[in-house]
VOMI-778280 format. One record per residue (C-alpha): y, z, x. Coordinates in steps of 0.25 Angstrom, whole numbers, padded with zeros to 4 digits, always signed. Layout:
REM VOMI-778280
YZX ...
This chain:
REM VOMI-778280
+0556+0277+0579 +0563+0288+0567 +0566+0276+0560 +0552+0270+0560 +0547+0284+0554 +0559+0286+0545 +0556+0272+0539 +0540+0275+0539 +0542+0290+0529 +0548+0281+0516 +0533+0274+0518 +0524+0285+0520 +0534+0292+0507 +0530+0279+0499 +0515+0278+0503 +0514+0294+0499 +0521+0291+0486 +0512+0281+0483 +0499+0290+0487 +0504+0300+0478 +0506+0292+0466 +0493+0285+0469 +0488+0300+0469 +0492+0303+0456 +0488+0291+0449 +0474+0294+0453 +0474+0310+0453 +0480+0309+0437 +0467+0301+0431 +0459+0307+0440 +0464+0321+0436 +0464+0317+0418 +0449+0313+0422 +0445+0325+0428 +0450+0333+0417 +0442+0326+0407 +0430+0325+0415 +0431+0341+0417 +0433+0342+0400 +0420+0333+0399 +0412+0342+0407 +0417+0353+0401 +0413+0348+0388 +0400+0344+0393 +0398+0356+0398 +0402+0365+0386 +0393+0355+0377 +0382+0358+0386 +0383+0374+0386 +0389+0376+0372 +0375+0382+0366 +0371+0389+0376 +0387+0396+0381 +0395+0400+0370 +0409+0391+0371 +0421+0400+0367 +0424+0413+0363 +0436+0424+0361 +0449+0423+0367 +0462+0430+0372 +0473+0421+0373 +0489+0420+0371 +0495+0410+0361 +0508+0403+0366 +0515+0415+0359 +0508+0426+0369 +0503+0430+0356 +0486+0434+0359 +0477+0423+0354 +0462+0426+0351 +0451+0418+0345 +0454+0426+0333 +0467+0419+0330 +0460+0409+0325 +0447+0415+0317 +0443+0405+0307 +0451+0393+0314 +0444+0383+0322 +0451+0382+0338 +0452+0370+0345 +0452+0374+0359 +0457+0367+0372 +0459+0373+0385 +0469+0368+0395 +0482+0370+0400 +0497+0366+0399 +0498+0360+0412 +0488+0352+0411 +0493+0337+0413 +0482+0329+0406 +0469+0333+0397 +0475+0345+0391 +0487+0338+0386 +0479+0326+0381 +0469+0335+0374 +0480+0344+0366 +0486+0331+0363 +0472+0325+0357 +0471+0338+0349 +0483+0338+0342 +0481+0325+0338 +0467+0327+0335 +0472+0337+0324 +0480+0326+0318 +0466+0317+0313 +0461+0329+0310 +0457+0327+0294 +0466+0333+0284 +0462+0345+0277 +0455+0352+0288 +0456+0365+0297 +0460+0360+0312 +0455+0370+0322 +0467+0377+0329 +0469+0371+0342 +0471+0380+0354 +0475+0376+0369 +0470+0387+0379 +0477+0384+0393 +0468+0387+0406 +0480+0390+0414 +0485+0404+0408 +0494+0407+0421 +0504+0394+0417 +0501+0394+0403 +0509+0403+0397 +0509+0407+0381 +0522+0397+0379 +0515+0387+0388 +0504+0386+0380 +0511+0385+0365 +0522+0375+0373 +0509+0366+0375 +0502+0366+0365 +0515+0363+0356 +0516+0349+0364 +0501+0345+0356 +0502+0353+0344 +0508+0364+0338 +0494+0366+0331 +0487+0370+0346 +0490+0385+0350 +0491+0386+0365 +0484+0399+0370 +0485+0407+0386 +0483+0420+0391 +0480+0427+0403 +0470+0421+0414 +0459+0430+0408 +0460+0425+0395 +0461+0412+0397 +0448+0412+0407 +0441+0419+0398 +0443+0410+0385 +0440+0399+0396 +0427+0405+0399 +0425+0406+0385 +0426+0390+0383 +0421+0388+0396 +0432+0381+0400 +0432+0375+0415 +0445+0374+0423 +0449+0375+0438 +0463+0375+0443 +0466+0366+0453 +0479+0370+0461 +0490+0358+0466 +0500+0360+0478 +0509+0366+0469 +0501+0377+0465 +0508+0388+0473 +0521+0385+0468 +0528+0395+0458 +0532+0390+0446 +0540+0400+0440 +0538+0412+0432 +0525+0417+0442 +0518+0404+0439 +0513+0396+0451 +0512+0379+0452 +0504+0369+0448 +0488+0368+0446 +0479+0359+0437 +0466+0365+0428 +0455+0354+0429 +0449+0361+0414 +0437+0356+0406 +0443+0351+0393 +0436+0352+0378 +0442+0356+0365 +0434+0368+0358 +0433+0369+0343 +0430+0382+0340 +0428+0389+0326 +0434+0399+0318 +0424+0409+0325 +0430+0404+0339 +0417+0397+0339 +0413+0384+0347 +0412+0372+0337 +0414+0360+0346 +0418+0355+0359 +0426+0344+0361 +0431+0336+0371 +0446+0335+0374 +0444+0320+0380 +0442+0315+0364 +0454+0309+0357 +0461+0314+0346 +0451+0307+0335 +0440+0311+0342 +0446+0326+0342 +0448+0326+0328 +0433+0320+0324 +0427+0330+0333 +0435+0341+0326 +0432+0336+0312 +0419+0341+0309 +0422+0356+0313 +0435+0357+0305 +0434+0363+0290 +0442+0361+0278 +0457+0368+0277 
């Protein structure tokens, strides 16, 4: 009888294997597809309420140098903005990417809005995380933190959804105060602002590289 259940575990072991790969073939799309869903309703969304809520205002952030970044830094400059965070594993990554090739098919002799990443996850996201990033796109893209407070605040600002959503290693520490793993489900739209810090367009992250840069052409002004 032991041998008969010692000979049954390595099946069990192979039928939960195979569960768990299943598992994650399925959970990855279906997670990516969820993400862009929430970034087109949140662009739908923001489309919607743009004339009547105002989108965007000031801001107190860190750069990747823990040197204090406001809206100021860049008067006169059009911002490309994008919030997300370093851990994400899909539409943050992709989106950075799109940009920094976006700039490339941009038309020569024009002024290319500065392109900022605000991270939504201020408690891992450190000052060097950030700048570490961002460097991995572009070195044109300034990473920005800060404290929870600033970072809520600029996201209320840009109306910003998010949610955290907490996995079985969430309680573990990671080191240096920081505890374990959790995703941010985030809407997802690139914000062109002006020189003012204004809202000038809306665009969604989903759009390739061309598509990125023919948005942005008609905005951009003569060096």
């Amino acid at each position: 009888m032991a041998r008969n259940r010692s000979a049954a575990r390595p099946t069990r072991s192979r039928q939960s294997t195979s569960r768990r790969a299943a598992f994650r073939l399925w959970a990855v799309p279906t997670l990516v597809i969820a993400s862009l869903f929430a970034g087109a309703v949140g662009l739908q969304t923001l489309l919607a309420h743009r004339h009547q809520t105002p989108v965007g205002g000031p801001y107190a952030l860190i750069d990747s140098t823990s040197h204090p970044t406001t809206q100021t830094r860049f008067a006169g400059r059009q911002t490309l903005i994008y919030f997300g965070y370093t851990h994400c594993l899909d539409v943050c990554p992709l989106t950075l990417a799109t940009v920094a090739q976006a700039y490339t098919l941009l038309p020569p002799g024009m002024q290319r809005p500065v392109p900022l990443f605000i991270t939504l996850d201020p408690e891992r996201d450190r000052p060097e995380d950030v700048g570490l990033y961002t460097r991995r796109f572009s070195p044109e893209i300034i990473g920005l933190t800060g404290t929870v407070a600033q970072i809520d605040a600029v996201a209320r600002a840009f109306h910003v959804t998010s949610h955290v959503t907490m996995d079985a290693m969430a309680n573990h520490d990671m080191g240096d105060g920081r505890k374990g793993d959790y995703r941010i489900d985030h809407s997802s739209v690139l914000y062109l602002m002006d020189g003012q810090n204004h809202l000038q367009a809306i665009l969604p992250a989903d759009s390739s590289p061309a598509a990125v840069a023919r948005a942005l052409t008609p905005y951009l002004a003569k060096r």
